[in-house]
N, C-alpha and C positions, 0 to 999 in steps of 0.2 A: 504494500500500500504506500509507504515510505516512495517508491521508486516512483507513482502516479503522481504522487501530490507533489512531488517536482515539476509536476510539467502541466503545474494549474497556472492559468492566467488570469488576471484581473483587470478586468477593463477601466480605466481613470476616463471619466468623461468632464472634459472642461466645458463649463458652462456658467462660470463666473463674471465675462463678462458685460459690461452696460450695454454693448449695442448703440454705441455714440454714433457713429457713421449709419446705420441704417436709418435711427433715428422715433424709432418706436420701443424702444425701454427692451430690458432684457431678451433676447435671441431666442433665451431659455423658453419663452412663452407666447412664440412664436406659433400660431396654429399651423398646423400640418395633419393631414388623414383623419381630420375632427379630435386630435389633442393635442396637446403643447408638443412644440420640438424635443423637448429634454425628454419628456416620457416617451414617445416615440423610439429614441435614438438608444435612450438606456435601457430598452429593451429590446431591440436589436443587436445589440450588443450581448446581452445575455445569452436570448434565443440563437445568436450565430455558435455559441459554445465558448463563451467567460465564464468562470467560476463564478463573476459577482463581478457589480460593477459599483465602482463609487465615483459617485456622481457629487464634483465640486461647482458649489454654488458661493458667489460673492452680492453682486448689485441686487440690491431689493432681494436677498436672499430669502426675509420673513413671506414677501410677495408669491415669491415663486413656491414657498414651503407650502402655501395655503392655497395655490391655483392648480397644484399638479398632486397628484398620485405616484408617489417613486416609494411605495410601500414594498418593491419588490426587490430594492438595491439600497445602499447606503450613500446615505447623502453627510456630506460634511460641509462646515461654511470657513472661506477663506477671508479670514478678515483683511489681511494684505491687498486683497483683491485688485486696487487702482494702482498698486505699484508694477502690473502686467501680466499675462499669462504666466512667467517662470515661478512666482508663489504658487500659483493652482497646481502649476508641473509637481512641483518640490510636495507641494500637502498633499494630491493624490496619490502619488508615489508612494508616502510615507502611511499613508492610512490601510495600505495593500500588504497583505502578509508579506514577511522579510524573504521568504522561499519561491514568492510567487513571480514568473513573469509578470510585464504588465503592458496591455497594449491601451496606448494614448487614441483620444481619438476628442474631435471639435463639434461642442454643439450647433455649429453653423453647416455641417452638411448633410442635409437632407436628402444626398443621393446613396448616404451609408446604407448594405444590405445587410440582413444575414449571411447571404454567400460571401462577402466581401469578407468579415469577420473569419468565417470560416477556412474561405483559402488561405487569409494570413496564419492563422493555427493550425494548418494542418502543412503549410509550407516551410515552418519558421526549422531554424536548424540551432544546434547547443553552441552558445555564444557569441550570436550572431544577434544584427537586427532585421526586423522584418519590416519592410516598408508597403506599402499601398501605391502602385504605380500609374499615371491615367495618360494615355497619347494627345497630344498637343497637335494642334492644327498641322505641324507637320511634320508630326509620326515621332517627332521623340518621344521616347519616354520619360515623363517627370516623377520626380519624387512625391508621393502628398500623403495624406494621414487617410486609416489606422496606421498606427507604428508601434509594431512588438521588439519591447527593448527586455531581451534574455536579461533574469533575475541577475546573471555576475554581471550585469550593465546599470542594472539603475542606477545606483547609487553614485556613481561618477557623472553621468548624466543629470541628474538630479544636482549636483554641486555644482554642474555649469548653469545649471536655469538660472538665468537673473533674466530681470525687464521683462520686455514683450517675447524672451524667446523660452520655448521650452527648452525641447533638444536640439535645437538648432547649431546650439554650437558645440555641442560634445560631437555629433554628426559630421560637423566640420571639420572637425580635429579625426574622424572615424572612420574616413568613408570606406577603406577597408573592408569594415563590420558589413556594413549593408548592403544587403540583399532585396533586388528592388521586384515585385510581385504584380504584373500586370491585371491588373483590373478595371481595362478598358469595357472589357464585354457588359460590366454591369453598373457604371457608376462615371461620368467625367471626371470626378471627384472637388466639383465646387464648391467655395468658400459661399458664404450667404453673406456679400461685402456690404453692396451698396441696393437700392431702390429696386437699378433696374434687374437684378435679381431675383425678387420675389414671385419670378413663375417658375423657380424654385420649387415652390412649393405648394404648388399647382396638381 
C-alpha cells in the first residue's frame, strides 16, 4: 500500500485571484455549465483521478465560501493573496501531503477536462515534471497548465514562487525536468484574461 500512496497526486487549484483585468470580481464565481468556475474545475480535477484537491481561495474569499459548494475538496484561504499567484503556489503546495505529487492547475481555464487531468497522470514519469501542452496557431507546441510537479520537486519549486509566478521560474532554471504532454485534441488551453474571452464559457 506504502508503494501506491506514493504515486497519489493532489491537485492545488489556484483561485485566489481578484479578477482585476476581467473586471467582474473573482474568476472563482464565474458561471460556467450552471455553476461557478471553481466548483466546476475542482471537480474535474478530482473526477480526472487527484486524490483530493485543494482549492486556494484569496479575494472575497468569505464570498466565494458562501456562493459555491466545494464540500467535496479542501479549501484553504491565502491571506497573502494580492502579493501574487506564488503565495497561493507556496500555500497549496504546502497544505498537500508531504509524499504527494501535486499537479497545479488555474481557475481561469475552462477548457480543463477530465481526460486532460488524466493523460497528465497517467503520462507523468518518477522525477520529472508533467506539463499540459496546446499547438499555437503555428503548430508549436507550448507549455501551459495542469503541471504535475513529482513530490522530490515541490519543494524547490515552491521556494522559487515569489510574485505573480508560481513555477515559472524553478521551470526556468528546469527545463531538463519537463516533459511537455500534448493536449491539443481536447482543450486550447486558454487563460480567461480579458472580456473578449468570455465565450469561454459559453
Amino acid at each position: 500500500m506504502a508503494d501506491l500512496d506514493k504515486q497519489r497526486t493532489t491537485a492545488v487549484l489556484l483561485a485566489a485571484g481578484a479578477g482585476t483585468r476581467l473586471g467582474l470580481g473573482p474568476k472563482a464565481l464565474l458561471r460556467f455549465q450552471g455553476r461557478t468556475l471553481v466548483e466546476v474545475l475542482a471537480d474535474v480535477l478530482l473526477d480526472g483521478g487527484c486524490w483530493e484537491v485543494v482549492t486556494v481561495l484569496g479575494a472575497d474569499a468569505g464570498t466565494v465560501r458562501a456562493a459555491t459548494d466545494l464540500s467535496r475538496h479542501r479549501v484553504i484561504d491565502n491571506p497573502d493573496w494580492a502579493s501574487g499567484m506564488g503565495s497561493s503556489f507556496r500555500a497549496g503546495v504546502a497544505a498537500a501531503a508531504p509524499e504527494d505529487h501535486v499537479l497545479i492547475a488555474l481557475v481561469d481555464q475552462p477548457g480543463l477536462t477530465t481526460e486532460t487531468v488524466a493523460r497528465l497522470l497517467a503520462s507523468h514519469r518518477p522525477g520529472r515534471v508533467t506539463a499540459a501542452a496546446y499547438r499555437g496557431p503555428e503548430g508549436k507546441l507550448r507549455r501551459g497548465h495542469p503541471l504535475l510537479l513529482d513530490s522530490s520537486l515541490r519543494a524547490e519549486a515552491a521556494e522559487m514562487a515569489t510574485g505573480d509566478a508560481g513555477a515559472r521560474y524553478f521551470l526556468q532554471a528546469h527545463p531538463e525536468l519537463i516533459d511537455l504532454i500534448d493536449c491539443s485534441d481536447l482543450s486550447g488551453g486558454e487563460d480567461l484574461d480579458s472580456p473578449e474571452q468570455l465565450h469561454l464559457l459559453d
